[in-house]
ROKOL-672187 format. One record per residue (C-alpha): residue in three letters; x, y, z; residue number from 1. Coordinates in steps of 0.25 Angstrom, whole numbers. Layout:
BEGIN
<rec ALA <X Y Z> NUM>
...
This chain:
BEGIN
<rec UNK <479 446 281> 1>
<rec UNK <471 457 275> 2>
<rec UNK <459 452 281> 3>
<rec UNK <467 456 295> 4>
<rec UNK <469 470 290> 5>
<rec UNK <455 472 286> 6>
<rec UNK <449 468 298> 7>
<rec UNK <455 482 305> 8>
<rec UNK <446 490 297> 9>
<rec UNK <433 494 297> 10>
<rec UNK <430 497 282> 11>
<rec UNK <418 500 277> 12>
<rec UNK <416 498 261> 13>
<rec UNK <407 505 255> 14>
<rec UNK <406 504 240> 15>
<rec UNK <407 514 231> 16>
<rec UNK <412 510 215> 17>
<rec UNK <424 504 217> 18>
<rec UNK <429 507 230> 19>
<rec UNK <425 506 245> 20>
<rec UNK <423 520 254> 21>
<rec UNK <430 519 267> 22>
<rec UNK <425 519 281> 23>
<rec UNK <431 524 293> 24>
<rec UNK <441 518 304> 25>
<rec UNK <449 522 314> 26>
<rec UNK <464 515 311> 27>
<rec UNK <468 521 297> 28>
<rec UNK <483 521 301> 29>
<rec UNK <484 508 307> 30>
<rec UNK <475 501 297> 31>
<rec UNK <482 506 285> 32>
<rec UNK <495 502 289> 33>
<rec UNK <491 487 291> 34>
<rec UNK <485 488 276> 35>
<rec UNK <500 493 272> 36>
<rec UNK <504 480 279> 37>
<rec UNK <494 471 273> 38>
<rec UNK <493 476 257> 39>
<rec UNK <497 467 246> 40>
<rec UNK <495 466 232> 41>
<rec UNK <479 464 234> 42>
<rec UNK <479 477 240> 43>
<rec UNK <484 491 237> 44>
<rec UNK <487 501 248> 45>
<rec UNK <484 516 243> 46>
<rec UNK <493 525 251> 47>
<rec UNK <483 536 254> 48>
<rec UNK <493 542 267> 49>
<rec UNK <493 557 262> 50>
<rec UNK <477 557 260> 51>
<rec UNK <471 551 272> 52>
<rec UNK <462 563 274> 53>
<rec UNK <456 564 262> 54>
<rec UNK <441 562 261> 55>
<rec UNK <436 549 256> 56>
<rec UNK <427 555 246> 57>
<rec UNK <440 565 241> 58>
<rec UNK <449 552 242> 59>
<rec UNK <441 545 232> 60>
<rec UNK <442 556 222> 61>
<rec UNK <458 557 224> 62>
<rec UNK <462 544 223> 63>
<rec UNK <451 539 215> 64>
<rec UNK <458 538 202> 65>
<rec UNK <471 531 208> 66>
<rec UNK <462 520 217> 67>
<rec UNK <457 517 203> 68>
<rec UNK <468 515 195> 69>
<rec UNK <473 504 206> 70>
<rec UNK <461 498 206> 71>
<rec UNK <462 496 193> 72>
<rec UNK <474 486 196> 73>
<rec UNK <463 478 205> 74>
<rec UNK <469 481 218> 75>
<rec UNK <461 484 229> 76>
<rec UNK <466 497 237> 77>
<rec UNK <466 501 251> 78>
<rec UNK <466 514 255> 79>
<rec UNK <466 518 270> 80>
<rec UNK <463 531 274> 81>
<rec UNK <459 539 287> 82>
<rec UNK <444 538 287> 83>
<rec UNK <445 521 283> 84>
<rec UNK <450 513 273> 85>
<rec UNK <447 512 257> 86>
<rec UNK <448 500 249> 87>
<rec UNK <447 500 234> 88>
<rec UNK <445 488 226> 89>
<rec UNK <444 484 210> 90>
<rec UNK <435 476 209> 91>
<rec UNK <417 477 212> 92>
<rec UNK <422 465 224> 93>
<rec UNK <430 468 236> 94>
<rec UNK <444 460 239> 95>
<rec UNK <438 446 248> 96>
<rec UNK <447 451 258> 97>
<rec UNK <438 465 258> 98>
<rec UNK <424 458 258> 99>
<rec UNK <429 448 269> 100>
<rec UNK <432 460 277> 101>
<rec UNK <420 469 273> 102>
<rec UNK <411 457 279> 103>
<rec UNK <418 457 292> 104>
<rec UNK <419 472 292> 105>
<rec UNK <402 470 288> 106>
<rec UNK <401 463 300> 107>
<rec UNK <411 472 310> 108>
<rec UNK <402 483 305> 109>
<rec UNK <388 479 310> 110>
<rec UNK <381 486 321> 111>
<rec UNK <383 477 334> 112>
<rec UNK <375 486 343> 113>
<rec UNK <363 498 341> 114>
<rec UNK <359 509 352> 115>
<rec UNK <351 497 357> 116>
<rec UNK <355 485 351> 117>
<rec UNK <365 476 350> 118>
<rec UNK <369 463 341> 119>
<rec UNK <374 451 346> 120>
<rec UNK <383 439 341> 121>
<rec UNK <382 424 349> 122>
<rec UNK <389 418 338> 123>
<rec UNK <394 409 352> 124>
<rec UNK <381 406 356> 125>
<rec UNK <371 397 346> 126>
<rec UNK <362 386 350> 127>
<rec UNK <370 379 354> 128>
<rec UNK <371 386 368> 129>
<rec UNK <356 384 369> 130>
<rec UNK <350 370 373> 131>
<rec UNK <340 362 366> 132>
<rec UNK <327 371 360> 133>
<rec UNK <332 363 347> 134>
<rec UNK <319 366 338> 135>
<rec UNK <319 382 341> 136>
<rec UNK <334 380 336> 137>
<rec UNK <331 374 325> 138>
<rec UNK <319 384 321> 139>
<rec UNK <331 396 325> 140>
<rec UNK <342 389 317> 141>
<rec UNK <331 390 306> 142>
<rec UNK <330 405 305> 143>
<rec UNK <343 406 305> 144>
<rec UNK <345 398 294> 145>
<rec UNK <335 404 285> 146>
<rec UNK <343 418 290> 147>
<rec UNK <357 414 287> 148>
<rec UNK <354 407 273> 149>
<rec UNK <339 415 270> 150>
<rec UNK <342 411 255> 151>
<rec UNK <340 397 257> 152>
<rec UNK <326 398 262> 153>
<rec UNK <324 408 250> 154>
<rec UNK <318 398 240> 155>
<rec UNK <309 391 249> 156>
<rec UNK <301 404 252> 157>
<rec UNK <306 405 264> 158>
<rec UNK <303 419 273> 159>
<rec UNK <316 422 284> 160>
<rec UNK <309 423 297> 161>
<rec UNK <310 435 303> 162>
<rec UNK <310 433 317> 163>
<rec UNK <305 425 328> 164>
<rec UNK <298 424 341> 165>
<rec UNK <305 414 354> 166>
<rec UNK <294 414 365> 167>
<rec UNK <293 406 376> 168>
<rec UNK <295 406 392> 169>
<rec UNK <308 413 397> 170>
<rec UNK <321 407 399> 171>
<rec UNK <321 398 388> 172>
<rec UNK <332 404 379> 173>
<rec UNK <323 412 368> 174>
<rec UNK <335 422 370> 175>
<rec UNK <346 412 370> 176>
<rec UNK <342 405 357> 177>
<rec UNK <341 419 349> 178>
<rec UNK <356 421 353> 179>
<rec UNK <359 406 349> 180>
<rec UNK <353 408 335> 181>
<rec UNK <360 422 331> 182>
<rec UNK <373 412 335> 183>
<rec UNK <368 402 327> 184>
<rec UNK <367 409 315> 185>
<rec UNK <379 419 319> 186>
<rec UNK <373 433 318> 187>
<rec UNK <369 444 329> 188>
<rec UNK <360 444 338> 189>
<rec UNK <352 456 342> 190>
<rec UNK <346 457 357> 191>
<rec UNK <335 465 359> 192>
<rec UNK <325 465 373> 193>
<rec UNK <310 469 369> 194>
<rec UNK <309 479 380> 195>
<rec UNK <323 486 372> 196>
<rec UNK <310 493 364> 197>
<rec UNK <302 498 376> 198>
<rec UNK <305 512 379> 199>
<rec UNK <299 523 386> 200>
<rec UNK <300 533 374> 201>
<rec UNK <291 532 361> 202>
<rec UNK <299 527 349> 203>
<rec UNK <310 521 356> 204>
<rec UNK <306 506 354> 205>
<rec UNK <304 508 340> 206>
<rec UNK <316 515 337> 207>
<rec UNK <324 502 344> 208>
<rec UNK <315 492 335> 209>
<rec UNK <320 501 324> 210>
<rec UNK <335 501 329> 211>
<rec UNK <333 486 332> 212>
<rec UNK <332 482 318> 213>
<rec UNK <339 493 312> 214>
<rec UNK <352 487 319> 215>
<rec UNK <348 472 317> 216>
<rec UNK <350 475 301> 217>
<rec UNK <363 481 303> 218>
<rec UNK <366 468 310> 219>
<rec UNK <360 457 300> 220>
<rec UNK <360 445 302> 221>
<rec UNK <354 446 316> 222>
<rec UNK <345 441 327> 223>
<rec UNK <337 453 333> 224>
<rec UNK <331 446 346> 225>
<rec UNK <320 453 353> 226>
<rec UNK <319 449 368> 227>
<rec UNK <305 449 374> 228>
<rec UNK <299 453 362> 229>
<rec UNK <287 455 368> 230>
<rec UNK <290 468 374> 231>
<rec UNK <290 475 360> 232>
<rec UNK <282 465 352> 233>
<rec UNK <271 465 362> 234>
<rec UNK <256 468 356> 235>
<rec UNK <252 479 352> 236>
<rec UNK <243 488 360> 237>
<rec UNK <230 491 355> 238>
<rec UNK <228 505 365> 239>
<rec UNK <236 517 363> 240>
<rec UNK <244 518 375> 241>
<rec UNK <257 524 373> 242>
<rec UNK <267 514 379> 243>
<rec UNK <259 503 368> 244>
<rec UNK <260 513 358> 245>
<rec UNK <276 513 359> 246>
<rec UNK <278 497 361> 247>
<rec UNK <268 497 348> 248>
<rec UNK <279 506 337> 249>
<rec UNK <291 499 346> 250>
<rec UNK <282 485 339> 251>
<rec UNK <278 491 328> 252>
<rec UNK <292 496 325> 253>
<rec UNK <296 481 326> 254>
<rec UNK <286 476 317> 255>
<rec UNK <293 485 306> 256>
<rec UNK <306 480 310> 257>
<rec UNK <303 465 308> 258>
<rec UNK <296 468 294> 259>
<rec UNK <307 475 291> 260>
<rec UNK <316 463 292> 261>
<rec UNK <307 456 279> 262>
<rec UNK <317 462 270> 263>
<rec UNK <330 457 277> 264>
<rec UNK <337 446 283> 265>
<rec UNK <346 443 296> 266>
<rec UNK <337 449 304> 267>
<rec UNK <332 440 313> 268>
<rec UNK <321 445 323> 269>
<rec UNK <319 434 338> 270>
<rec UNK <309 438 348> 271>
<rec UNK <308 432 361> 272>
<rec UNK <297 432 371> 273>
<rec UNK <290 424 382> 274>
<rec UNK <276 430 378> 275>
<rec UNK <274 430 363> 276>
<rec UNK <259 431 366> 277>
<rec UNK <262 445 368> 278>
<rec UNK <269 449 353> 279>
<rec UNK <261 456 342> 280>
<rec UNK <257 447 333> 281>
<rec UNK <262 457 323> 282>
<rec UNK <276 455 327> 283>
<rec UNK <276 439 326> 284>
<rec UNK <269 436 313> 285>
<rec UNK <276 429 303> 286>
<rec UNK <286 438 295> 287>
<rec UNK <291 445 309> 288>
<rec UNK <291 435 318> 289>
<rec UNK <291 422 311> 290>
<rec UNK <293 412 321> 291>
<rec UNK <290 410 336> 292>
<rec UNK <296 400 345> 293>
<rec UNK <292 394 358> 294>
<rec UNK <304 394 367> 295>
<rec UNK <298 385 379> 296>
<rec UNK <305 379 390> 297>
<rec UNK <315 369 387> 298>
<rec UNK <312 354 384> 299>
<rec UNK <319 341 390> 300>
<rec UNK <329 342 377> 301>
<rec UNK <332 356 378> 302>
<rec UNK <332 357 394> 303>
<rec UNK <342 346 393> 304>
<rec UNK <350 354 382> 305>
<rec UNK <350 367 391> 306>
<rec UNK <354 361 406> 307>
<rec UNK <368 352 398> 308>
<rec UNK <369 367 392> 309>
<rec UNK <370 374 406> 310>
<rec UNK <378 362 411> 311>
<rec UNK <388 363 405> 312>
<rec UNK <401 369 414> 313>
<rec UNK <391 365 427> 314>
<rec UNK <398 354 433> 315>
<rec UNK <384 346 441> 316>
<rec UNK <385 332 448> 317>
<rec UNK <381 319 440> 318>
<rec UNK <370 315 448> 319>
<rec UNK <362 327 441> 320>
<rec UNK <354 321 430> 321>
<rec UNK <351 330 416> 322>
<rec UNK <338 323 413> 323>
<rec UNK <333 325 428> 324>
<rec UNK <339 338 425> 325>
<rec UNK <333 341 412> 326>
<rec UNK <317 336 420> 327>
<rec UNK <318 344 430> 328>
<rec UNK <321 357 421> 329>
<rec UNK <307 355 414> 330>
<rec UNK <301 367 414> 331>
<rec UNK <312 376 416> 332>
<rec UNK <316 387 406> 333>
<rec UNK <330 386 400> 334>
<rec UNK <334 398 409> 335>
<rec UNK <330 389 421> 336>
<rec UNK <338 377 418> 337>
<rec UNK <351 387 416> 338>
<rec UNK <347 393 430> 339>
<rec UNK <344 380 436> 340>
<rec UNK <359 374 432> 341>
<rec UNK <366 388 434> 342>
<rec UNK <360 390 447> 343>
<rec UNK <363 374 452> 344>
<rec UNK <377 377 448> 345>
<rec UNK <378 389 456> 346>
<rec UNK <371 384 468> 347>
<rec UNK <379 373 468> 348>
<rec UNK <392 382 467> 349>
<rec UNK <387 388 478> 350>
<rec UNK <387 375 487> 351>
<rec UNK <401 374 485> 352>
<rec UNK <398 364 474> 353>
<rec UNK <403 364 458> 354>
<rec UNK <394 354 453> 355>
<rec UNK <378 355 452> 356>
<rec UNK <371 344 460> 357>
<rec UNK <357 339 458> 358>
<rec UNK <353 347 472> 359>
<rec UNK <358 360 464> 360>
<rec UNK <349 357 452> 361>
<rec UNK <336 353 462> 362>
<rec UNK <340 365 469> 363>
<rec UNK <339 374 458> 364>
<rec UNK <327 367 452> 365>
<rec UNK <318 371 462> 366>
<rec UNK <324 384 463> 367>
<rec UNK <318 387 451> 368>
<rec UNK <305 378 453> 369>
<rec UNK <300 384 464> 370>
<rec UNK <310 397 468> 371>
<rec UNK <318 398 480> 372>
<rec UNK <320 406 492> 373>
<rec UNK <332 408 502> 374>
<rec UNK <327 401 514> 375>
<rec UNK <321 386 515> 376>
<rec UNK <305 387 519> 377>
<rec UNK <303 381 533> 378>
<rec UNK <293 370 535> 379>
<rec UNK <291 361 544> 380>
<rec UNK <293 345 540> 381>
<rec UNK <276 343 539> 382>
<rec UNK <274 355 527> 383>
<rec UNK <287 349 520> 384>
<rec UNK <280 336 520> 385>
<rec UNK <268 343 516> 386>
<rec UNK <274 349 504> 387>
<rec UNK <280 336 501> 388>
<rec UNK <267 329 503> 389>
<rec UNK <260 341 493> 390>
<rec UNK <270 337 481> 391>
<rec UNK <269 323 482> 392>
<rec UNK <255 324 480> 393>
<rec UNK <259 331 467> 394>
<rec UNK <269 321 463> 395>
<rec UNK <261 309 467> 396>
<rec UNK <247 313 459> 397>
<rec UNK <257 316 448> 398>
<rec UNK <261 303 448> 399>
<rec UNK <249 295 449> 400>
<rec UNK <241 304 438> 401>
<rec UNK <253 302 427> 402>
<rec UNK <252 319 426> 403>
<rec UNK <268 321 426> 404>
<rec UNK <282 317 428> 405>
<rec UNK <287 321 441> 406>
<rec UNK <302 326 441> 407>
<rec UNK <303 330 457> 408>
<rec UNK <295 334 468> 409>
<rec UNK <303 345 477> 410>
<rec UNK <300 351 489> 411>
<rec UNK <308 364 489> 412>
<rec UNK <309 372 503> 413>
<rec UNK <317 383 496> 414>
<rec UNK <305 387 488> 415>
<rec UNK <298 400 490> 416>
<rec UNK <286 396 484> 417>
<rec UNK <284 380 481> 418>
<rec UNK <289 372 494> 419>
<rec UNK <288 358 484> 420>
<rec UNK <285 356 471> 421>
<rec UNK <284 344 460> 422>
<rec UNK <289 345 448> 423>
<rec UNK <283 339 435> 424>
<rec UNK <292 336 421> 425>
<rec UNK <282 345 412> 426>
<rec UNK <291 340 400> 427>
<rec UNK <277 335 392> 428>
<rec UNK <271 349 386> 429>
<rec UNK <256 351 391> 430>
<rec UNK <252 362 381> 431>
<rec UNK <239 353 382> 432>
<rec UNK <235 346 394> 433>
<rec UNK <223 336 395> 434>
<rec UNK <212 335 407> 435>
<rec UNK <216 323 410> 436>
<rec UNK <233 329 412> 437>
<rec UNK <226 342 419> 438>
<rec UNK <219 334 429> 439>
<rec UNK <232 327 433> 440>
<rec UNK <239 340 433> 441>
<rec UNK <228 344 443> 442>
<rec UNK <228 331 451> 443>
<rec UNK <243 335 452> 444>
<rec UNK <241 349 457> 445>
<rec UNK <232 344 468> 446>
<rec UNK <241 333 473> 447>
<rec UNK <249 339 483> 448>
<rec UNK <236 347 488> 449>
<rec UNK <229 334 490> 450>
<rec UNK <242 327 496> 451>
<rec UNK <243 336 507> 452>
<rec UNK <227 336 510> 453>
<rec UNK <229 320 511> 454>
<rec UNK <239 322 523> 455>
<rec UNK <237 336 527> 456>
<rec UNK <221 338 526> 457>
<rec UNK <218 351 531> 458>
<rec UNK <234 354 534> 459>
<rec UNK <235 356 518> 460>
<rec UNK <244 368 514> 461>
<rec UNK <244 377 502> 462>
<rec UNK <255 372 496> 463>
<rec UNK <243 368 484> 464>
<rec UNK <241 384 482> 465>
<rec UNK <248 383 467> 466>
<rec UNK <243 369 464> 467>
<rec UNK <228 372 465> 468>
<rec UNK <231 385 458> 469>
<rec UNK <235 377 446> 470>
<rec UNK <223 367 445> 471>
<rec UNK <213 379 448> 472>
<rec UNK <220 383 433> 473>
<rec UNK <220 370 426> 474>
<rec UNK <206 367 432> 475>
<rec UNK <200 380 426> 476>
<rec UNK <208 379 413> 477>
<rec UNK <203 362 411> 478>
<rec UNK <187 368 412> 479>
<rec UNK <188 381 405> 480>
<rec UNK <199 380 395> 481>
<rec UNK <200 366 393> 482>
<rec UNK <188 361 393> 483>
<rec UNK <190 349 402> 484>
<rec UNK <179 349 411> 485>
<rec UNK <167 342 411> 486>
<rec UNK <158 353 402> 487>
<rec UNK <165 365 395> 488>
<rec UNK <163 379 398> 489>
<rec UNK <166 392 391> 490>
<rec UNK <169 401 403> 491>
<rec UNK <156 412 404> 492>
<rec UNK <155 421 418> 493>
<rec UNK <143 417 423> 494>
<rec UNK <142 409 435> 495>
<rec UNK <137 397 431> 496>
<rec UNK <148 394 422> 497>
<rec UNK <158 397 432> 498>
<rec UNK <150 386 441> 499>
<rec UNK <151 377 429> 500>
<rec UNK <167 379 427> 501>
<rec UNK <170 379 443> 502>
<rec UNK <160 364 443> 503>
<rec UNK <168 360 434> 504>
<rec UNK <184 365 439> 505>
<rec UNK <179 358 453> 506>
<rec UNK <176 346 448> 507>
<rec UNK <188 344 440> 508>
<rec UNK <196 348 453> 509>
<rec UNK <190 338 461> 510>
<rec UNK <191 326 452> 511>
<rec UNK <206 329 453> 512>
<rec UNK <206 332 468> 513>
<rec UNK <200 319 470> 514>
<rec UNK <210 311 460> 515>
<rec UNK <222 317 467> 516>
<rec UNK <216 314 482> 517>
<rec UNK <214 300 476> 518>
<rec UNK <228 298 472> 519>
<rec UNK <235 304 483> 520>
<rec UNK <224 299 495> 521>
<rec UNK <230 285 490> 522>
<rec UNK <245 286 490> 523>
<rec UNK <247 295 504> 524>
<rec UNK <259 286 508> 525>
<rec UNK <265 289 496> 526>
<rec UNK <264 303 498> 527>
<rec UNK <270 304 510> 528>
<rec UNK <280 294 507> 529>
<rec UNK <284 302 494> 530>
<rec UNK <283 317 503> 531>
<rec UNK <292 311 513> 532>
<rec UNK <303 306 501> 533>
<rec UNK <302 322 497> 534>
<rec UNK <304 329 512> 535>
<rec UNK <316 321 513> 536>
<rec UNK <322 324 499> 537>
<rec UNK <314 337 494> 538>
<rec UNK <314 330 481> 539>
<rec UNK <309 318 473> 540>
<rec UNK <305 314 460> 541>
<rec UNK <296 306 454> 542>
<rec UNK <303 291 454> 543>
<rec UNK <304 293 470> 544>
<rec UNK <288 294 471> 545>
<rec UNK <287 283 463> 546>
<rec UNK <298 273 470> 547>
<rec UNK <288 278 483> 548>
<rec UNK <276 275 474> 549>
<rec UNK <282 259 471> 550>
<rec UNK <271 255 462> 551>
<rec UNK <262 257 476> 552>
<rec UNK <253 269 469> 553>
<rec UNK <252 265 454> 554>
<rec UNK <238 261 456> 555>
<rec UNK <236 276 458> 556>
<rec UNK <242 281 444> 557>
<rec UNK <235 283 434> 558>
């Protein structure tokens, strides 16, 4: 009940001996009549009617000596006046009913938004809302264990971390899991965009910096999250142009601000950027930025995790198939697979439909694959089976050569740029490749090329542009940076090494040309057979290539 009465009331307590200094509020009147309603025995109500004007400072020295003797009976006493509301109490503690409210009153108080800044609650949003990435969680949850209860780690040691760094590819949540851990731990949650600190006028970047952490102690606990860090993290400048000289006090000012966070706790500093590459290594060594994290594109786990999270409320038809789903997403970015299922829904709604069928997701899919344009390219019947024949010869080489799963081969008239395409399950990382995988990668690139040159000849098209672009890349990285020719070679500038180097990229190239015309030359009628299955249906997949291949072709795998 008294609880309910204090609630109205914004009172500041300020000690001073045995009794706390008022603070101001705007509802004298109507306040103290509801403290007449509520005051009991606990609480005595000093009738002050006749000297509401009377200065605080003038009050204390009037009424001093009578607020003494009643304290002297161990009552606390309430005494509202116009410029706020004084509360005596006789003993060192306040009543539980005071403390209580001065914590609520603690936390009504804090700033919730600077000139520039603002804090934020997601106390709703946790990770719960965010699909799989289950070992960056458990690295988050943690930080903000060793934040909440810092005293357990005390004895083993243990430094807080001051920070970290989520880097990785766009579109895969670096944002979204800085909001889901200040819910998970409860506190505020401070946004800030790098480019906030780049100003045209000298001094204003570093006066933001300043404000920034300035407001984020106010507020402790707190996550300050720095978006696109690298806009005011970046390198500093070794010339002394004045645009670098400004960005280098806005970093420098930064650097001061993160040290200074060495003697206090519930300040908790996240970065996010897709090119850490570019930060000074001053601002991410130990004891500023204690920890960096790869946020990459999804796995098959959290892929799956994210498309039954944007399912959900999407009514689709049962013939769609989550694990087909979850394959064909390989690749994508978490932002893509919500676009892809937002956008199916959407386009399905638009066909008069309320439920998302497999042509909506395939649809969508290579929207985002390969683009899309208002109007269908005109071809004639011979180029489309042309660009069938050109995939098949990259689908069929796959096969044969063991270099990849295939997931679908498409042939997409909608797309402004890629009239077919074929698409691979890259689920297994290839941070390190060997020859013997690079020359099937290369096989694979110059199948469709060699298909069409086996039916067409000189009638070939340049559908093959991007594909020799790529093995022209990988040929030159096997010789000079891999080491995988027949000699090795330190690249030098005189002609003779250059000869040495392009001997060496030719004959690679042709041992591969002439595998890939080997295979191809010897299945022709299941080339044709295969690129006549795709013009009728615009799509197959892997198991339909190999019910045409019928154990006919196995002498040619290797």
């Amino acid at each position: 009940m008294y609880l309910c009465v204090f609630s109205l009331l914004f009172i500041n307590f300020f000690l001073s001996e045995s009794f706390i200094k008022p603070i101001n509020f705007n509802k004298c009147c109507i306040v103290k009549n509801k403290l007449l309603e509520h005051a009991n025995s606990d609480f005595n109500y000093f009738n002050n009617e006749d000297k509401d004007e009377i200065p605080d400072e003038d009050f204390d020295n009037e009424f001093g000596s009578e607020i003494e003797e009643m304290l002297k009976k161990k009552k606390t006493i309430i005494i509202p006046q116009v410029t706020g509301i004084r509360v005596f109490y006789p003993t060192g503690e306040p009543p539980e009913i005071l403390k209580k409210h001065m914590n609520e009153e603690n936390q009504e108080k804090k700033t919730k938004k600077s000139k520039n800044f603002e804090l934020i609650y997601n106390t709703n949003f946790n990770f719960t809302n965010i699909g799989g990435y289950d070992l960056i969680k458990k690295e988050l949850l943690q930080c903000a264990d060793i934040l909440v209860n810092y005293t357990k780690y005390e004895k083993y040691n243990v430094r807080v971390p001051k920070g970290l760094i989520l880097e990785g590819p766009p579109g895969n949540g670096k944002t979204m899991l800085t909001k889901a851990f200040s819910g998970e731990i409860n506190i505020g949650f401070i946004p800030v965009s790098g480019s906030q600190f780049q100003e045209m006028y000298v001094g204003v970047g570093a006066s933001r910096v300043r404000e920034l952490f300035s407001f984020a102690n106010d507020n402790k606990p707190c996550i300050v999250f720095i978006d696109e860090i690298d806009a005011v993290g970046r390198k500093r400048s070794t010339d002394s142009e004045t645009s670098s000289s400004e960005r280098d006090s806005t970093l420098n000012e930064l650097l001061v601000g993160l040290d200074g966070f060495k003697d206090s706790n519930g300040i908790f500093l996240i970065g996010a950027t897709n090119r850490v590459d570019l930060l000074d290594s001053a601002l991410i060594r130990p004891g500023r930025i204690d920890k960096k994290i790869y946020v990459g594109n999804p796995d098959r786990k959290t892929r799956k995790e994210i498309i039954e999270i944007h399912l959900k409320g999407k009514p689709y038809d049962s013939n769609i198939n989550i694990d087909k789903l979850v394959d064909i997403t390989n690749g994508f970015s978490g932002a893509e697979i919500e676009n892809l299922l937002n956008e199916a829904m959407l386009y399905s709604l638009r066909d008069g439909r309320e439920s998302i069928s497999k042509t909506d997701i395939e649809t969508m899919t290579n929207r985002i694959l390969t683009g899309w344009q208002i109007s269908e390219n005109k071809l004639s019947e011979e180029m489309i089976k042309q660009v069938a024949i050109h995939e098949i010869g990259h689908a069929l080489v796959s096969i044969f050569t063991g270099y990849r799963k295939i997931l679908k081969v498409t042939i997409n008239l909608w797309s402004p740029k890629a009239l077919g395409f074929t698409l691979f399950d890259d689920s297994i990382n290839n941070i390190m490749s060997t020859k013997e995988n690079l020359m099937k990668e290369i096989m694979v690139l110059l199948g469709g090329r060699v298909a069409e040159e086996i039916f067409y000849g000189e009638k070939i098209s340049s559908g093959a542009v991007d594909d020799f672009h790529r093995v022209k890349n990988i040929l030159q990285k096997m010789v000079l940076e891999y080491g995988m020719g027949t000699n090795l070679f330190l690249p030098q500038n005189s002609d003779k090494y250059k000869e040495k180097i392009d001997l060496e990229i030719e004959n690679i190239f042709n041992d591969a040309y002439t595998e890939t015309k080997y295979l191809l030359s010897n299945s022709k009628q299941l080339i044709d057979s295969c690129a006549s299955l795709l013009v009728t249906e615009n799509e197959i997949t892997e198991d339909q290539i190999l019910n045409k291949m019928n154990g006919i072709y196995d002498y040619l795998k290797k």
